[in-house]
C-alpha positions as CSV (number, residue, x, y, z in Angstrom):
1,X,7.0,18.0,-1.0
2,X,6.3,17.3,2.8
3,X,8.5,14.3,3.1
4,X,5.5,11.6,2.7
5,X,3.3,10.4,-0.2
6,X,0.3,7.6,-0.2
7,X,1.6,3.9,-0.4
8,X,-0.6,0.9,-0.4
9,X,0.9,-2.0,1.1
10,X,-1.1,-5.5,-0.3
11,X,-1.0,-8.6,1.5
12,X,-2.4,-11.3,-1.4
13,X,-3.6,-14.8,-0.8
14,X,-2.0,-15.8,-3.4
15,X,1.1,-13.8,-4.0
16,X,1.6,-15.3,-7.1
17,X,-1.1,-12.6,-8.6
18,X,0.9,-9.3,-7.5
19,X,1.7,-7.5,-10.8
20,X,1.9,-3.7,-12.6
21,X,-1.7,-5.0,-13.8
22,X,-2.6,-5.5,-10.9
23,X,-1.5,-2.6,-9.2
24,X,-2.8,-0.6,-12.2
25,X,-5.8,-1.8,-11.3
26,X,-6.2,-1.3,-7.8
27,X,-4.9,2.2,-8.4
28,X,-8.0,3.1,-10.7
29,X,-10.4,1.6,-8.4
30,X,-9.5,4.0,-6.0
31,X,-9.3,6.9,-8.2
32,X,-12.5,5.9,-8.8
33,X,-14.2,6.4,-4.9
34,X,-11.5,8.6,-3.5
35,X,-10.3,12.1,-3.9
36,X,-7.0,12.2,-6.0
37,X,-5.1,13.0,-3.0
38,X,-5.8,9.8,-1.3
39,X,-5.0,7.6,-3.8
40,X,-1.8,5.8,-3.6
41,X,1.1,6.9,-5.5
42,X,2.6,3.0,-5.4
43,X,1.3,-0.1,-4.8
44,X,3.9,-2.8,-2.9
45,X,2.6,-6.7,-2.8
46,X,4.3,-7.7,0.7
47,X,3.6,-9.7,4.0
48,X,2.4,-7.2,6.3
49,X,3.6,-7.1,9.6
50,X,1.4,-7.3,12.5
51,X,1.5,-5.8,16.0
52,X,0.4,-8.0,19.6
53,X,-2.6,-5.7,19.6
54,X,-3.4,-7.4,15.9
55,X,-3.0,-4.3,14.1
56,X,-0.8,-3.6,11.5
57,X,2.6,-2.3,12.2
58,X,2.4,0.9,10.5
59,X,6.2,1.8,12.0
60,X,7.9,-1.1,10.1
61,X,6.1,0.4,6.9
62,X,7.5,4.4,7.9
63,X,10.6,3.1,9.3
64,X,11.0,1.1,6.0
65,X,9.7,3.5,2.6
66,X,10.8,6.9,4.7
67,X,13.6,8.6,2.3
């Protein structure tokens, strides 16, 4: 309704693993320790991008999944 909703971005080891079970998974394990509001809506398995500070680049993530 307000233009935004929760996405987790993953970075695996081994990217070979990201799957719907494992995003299904990783979705109940939040629902699990946060308040339904907080939990992610969608789970993306990606390379996250990184800033020169070290910190991720949370821009590239808006600039990219903003509708």
């Amino acid at each position: 309704v307000m233009g935004q909703s929760v996405k987790a971005v993953v970075q695996l080891t081994d990217p070979a693993l990201a799957d719907d079970a494992l995003a299904e998974q990783l979705t109940d394990w939040t629902r699990e320790r946060l308040a339904h509001n907080k939990c992610p809506r969608s789970i993306s398995f990606e390379r996250v991008p990184w800033t020169e500070a070290g910190q991720p680049n949370k821009n590239a993530f808006v600039a990219k999944y903003s509708k």
